[in-house]
C-alpha positions as CSV (number, residue, x, y, z in Angstrom):
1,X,-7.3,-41.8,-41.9
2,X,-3.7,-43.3,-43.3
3,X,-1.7,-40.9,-45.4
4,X,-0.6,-41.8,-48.6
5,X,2.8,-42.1,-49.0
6,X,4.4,-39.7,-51.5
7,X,6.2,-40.9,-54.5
8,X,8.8,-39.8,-57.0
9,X,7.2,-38.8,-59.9
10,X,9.2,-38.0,-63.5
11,X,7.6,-34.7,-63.0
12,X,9.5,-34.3,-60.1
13,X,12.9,-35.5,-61.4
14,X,12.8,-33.5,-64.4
15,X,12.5,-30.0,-61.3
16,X,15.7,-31.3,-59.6
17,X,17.6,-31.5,-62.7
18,X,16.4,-28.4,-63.8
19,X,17.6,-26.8,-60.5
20,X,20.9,-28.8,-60.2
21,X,21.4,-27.6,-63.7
22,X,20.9,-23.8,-63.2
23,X,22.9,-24.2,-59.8
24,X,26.2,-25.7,-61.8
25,X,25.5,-23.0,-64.3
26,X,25.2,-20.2,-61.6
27,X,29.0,-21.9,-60.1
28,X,30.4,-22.4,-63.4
29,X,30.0,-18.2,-64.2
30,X,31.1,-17.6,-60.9
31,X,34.2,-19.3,-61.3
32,X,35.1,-19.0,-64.6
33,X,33.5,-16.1,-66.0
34,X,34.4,-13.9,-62.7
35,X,37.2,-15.5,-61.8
36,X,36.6,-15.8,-58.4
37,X,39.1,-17.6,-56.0
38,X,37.1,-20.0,-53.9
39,X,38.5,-19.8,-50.3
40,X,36.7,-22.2,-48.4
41,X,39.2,-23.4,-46.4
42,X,39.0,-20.1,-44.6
43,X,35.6,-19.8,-43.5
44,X,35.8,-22.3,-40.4
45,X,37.9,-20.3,-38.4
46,X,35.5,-17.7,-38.7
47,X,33.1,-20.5,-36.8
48,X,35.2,-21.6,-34.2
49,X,38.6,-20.5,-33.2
50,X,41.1,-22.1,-30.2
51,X,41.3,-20.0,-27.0
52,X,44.9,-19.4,-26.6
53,X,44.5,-19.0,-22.7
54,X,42.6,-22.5,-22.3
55,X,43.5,-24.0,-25.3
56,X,39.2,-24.6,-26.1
57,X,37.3,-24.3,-28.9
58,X,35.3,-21.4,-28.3
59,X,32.5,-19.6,-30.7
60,X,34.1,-17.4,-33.2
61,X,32.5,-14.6,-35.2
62,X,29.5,-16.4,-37.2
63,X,28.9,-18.9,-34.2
64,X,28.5,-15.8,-32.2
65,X,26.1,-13.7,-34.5
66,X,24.1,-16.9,-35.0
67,X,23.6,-17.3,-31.2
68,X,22.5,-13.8,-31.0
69,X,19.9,-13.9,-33.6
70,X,18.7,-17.1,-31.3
71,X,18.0,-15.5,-28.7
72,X,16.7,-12.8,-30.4
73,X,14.6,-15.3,-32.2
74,X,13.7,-17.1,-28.9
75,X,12.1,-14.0,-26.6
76,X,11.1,-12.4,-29.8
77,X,8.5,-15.7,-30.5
78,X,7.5,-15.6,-26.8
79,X,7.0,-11.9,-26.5
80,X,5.5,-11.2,-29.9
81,X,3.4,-15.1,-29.6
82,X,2.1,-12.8,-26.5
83,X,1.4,-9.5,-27.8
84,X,-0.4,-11.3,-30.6
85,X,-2.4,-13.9,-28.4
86,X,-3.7,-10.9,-26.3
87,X,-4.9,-8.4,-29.2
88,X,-6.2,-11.0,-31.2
89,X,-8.6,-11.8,-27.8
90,X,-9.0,-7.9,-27.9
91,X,-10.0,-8.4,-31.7
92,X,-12.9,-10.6,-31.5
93,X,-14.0,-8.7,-28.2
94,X,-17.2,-7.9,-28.0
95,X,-16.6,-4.1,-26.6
96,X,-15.8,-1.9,-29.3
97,X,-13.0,0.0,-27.6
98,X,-11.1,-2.8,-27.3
99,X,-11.6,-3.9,-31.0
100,X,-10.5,-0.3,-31.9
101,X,-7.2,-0.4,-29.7
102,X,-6.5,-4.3,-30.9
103,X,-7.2,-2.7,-34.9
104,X,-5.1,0.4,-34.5
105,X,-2.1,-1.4,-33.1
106,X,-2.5,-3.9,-36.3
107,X,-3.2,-1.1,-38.9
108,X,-0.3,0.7,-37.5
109,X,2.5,-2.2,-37.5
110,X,1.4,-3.5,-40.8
111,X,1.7,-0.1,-42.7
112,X,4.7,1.0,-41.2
113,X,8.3,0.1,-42.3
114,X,10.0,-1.8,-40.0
115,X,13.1,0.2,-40.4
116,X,11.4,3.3,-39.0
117,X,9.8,0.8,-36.1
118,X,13.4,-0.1,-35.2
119,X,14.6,3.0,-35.4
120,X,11.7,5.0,-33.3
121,X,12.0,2.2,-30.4
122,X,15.4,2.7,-30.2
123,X,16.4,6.0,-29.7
124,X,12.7,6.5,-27.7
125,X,13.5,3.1,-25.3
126,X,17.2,3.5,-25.2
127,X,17.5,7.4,-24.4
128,X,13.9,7.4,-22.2
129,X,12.8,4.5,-20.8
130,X,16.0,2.7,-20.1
131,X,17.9,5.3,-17.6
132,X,14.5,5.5,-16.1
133,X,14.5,1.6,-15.7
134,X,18.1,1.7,-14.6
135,X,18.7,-1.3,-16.2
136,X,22.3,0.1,-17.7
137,X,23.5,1.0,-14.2
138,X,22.3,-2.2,-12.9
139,X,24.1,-4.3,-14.6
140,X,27.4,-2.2,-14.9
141,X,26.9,-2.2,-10.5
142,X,25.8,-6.0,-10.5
143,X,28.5,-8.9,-10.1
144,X,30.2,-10.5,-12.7
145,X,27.8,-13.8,-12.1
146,X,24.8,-11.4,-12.8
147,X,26.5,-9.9,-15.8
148,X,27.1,-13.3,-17.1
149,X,23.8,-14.9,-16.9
150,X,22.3,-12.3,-18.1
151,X,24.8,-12.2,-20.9
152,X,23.9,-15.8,-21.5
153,X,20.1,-15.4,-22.1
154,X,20.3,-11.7,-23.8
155,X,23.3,-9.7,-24.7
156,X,26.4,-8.6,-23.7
157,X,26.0,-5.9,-20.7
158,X,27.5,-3.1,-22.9
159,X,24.7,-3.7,-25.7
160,X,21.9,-4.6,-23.1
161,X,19.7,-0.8,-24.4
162,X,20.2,-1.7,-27.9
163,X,19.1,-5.5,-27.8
164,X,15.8,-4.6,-25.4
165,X,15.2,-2.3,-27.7
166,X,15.9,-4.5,-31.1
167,X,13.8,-7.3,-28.9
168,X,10.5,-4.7,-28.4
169,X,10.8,-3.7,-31.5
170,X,11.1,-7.5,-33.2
171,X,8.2,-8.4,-31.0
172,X,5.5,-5.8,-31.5
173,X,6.0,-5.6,-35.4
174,X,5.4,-9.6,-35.5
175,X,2.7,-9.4,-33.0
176,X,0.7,-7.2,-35.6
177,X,0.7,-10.0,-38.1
178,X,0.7,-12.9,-35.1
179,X,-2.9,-11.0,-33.9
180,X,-4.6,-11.5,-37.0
181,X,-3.7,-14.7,-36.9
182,X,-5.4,-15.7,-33.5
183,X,-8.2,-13.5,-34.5
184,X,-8.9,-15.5,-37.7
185,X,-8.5,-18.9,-35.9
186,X,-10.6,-18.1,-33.2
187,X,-13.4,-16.7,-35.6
188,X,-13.0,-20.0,-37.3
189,X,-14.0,-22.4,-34.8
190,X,-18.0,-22.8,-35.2
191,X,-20.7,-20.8,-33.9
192,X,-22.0,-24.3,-32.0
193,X,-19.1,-24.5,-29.7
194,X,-20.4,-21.3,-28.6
195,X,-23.5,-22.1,-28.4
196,X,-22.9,-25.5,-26.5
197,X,-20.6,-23.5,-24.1
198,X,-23.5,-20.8,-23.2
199,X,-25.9,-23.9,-22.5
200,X,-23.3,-25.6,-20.2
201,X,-23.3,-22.0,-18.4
202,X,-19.6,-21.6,-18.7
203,X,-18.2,-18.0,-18.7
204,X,-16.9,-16.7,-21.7
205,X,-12.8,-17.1,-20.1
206,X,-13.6,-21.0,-19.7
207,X,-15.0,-21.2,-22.7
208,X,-12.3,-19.5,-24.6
209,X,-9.9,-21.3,-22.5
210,X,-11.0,-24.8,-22.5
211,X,-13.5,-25.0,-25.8
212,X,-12.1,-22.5,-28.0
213,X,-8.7,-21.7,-27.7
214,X,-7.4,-25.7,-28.0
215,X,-9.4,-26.1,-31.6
216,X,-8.3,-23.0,-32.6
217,X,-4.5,-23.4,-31.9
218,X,-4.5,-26.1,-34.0
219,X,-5.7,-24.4,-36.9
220,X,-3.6,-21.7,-36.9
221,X,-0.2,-23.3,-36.1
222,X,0.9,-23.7,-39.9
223,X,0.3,-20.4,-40.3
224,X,2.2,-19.5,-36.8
225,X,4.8,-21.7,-38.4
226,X,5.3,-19.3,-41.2
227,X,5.3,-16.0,-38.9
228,X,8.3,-17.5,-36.4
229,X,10.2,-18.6,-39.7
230,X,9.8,-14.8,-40.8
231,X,10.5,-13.4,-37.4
232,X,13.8,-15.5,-37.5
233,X,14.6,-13.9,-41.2
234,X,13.3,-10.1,-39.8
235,X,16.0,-10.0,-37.0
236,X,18.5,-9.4,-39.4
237,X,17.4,-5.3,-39.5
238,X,18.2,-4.9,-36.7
239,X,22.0,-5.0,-37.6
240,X,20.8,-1.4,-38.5
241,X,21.3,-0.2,-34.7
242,X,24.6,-2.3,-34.9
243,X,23.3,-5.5,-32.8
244,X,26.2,-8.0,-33.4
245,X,23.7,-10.9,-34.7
246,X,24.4,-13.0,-37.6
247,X,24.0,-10.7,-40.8
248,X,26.3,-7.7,-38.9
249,X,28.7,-10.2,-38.4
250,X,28.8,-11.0,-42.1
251,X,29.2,-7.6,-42.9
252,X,32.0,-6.9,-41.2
253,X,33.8,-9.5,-41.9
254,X,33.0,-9.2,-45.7
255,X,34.4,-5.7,-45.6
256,X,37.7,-6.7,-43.4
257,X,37.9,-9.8,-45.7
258,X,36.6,-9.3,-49.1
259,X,35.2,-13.4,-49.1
260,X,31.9,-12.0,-50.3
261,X,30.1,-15.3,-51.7
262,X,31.5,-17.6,-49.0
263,X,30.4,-15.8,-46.3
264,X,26.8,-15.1,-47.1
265,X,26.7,-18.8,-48.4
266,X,27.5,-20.0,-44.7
267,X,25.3,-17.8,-43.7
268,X,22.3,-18.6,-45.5
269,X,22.9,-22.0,-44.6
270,X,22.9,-21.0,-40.9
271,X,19.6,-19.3,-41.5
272,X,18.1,-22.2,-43.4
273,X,19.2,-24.7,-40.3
274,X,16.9,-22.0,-37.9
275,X,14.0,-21.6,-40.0
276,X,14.1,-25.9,-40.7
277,X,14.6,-25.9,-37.3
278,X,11.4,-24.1,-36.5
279,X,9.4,-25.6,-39.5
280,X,9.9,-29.0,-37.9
281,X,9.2,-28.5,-34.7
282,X,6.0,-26.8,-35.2
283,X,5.2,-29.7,-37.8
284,X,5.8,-32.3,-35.0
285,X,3.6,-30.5,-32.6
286,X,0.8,-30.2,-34.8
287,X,1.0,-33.8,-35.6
288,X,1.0,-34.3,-31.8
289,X,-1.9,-32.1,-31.0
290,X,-3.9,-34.0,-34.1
291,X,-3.0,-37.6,-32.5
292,X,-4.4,-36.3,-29.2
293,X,-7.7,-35.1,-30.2
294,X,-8.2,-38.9,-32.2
């Protein structure tokens, strides 16, 4: 079936003017009204800044924030996308006990704030589990390869208790949400593809994994789409526990610089480009999967 091309309506140019409009207006009282000095000219150093050993551009304060939140944002997909996938499979179990653990983890995540989340997982993880784990004197003992990669794909070595725990923490409170998603999409494939299934004699794991699972992805990825875009926007709390991703970064340098509007401008903007970013690329894919199944 051919989409119909979308078209300009005056409806639609009467909006824009109406929001370029109120955005002037919103400039013009900043400017004038406040008087605020616009010091744009600053904020790229803050993005980049010259080495003066190598003479390279390397990541400055913002640049590094931003990469922190994406990796944050990266495990904190994968891990949470797993949590969810396996308690929403424990949701539409048939055993009661497992329906029980899947809805108490999901009751409990959902009605708890997740400033207390963070704050519980870290001083639990950080003081108990992680000198159990040894994953502190690991690192400090390892060589300074080790320490690099591992700096490359989490967190500096100094900060590695706080990120695990801002990561665990991130994941678990999005699972909650991600496992009511898979438990809706499963439930709404139809009762036939069941049915068909048990008469073909499969088991119920190859006829979650082959019948149901692939119509039901499908379904739920728009609404996937809008969890990973809120995951992204969630890992700025966990500047509470003094994780250097891209809102801490803002804050200190709004307090050691006083460029209040310029720096939460940039970094709105760098926010908008991840949670684009991730709107688009789960668009494309569900376009893919439809294409594959004509």
């Amino acid at each position: 079936m051919l989409q119909k091309k979308s078209k300009i309506t005056p409806l639609d140019i009467v909006l824009l003017l109406i929001l370029f409009g109120g955005f002037v207006y919103i400039i013009y009282q900043i400017t004038v009204k406040l008087n605020y000095k616009w010091q744009w000219a600053i904020i790229p150093q803050y993005l980049f800044r010259r080495d003066a050993e190598t003479g390279r551009w390397i990541p400055n304060y913002l640049m590094q924030g931003l990469f922190t939140t994406l990796r944050l944002s990266i495990w904190g997909v994968i891990l949470a996308t797993l949590f969810g996938t396996v308690m929403g499979l424990l949701r539409t179990s048939k055993s009661l006990f497992y329906r029980m653990i899947a809805r108490s983890y999901v009751e409990l995540m959902r009605n708890l704030p997740p400033l207390i989340i963070i704050f519980i997982f870290y001083f639990f993880l950080s003081d108990q589990i992680m000198p159990f784990i040894g994953l502190d004197h690991f690192l400090r003992s390892s060589s300074p390869g080790t320490q690099q990669f591992f700096e490359v794909l989490f967190a500096p070595p100094s900060v590695a208790s706080a990120f695990i725990s801002a990561l665990f923490t991130l994941s678990i409170f999005e699972g909650a949400y991600i496992t009511e998603i898979v438990r809706a999409g499963i439930e709404s494939v139809e009762k036939g593809q069941w049915e068909a299934a048990h008469a073909l004699a499969l088991s119920k794991w190859h006829t979650m994994r082959y019948i149901i699972l692939p119509q039901a992805i499908q379904r739920l990825l728009p609404a996937l789409a809008g969890q990973f875009i809120s995951l992204i926007k969630d890992s700025a709390i966990v500047s509470i526990i003094s994780i250097q991703e891209l809102s801490y970064q803002g804050t200190q340098l709004m307090a050691s610089t006083y460029l209040t509007i310029e720096i939460w401008i940039t970094i709105s903007l760098m926010y908008l480009v991840l949670t684009l970013s991730c709107s688009i690329a789960v668009g494309k894919l569900e376009t893919y999967m439809a294409r594959s199944r004509v």
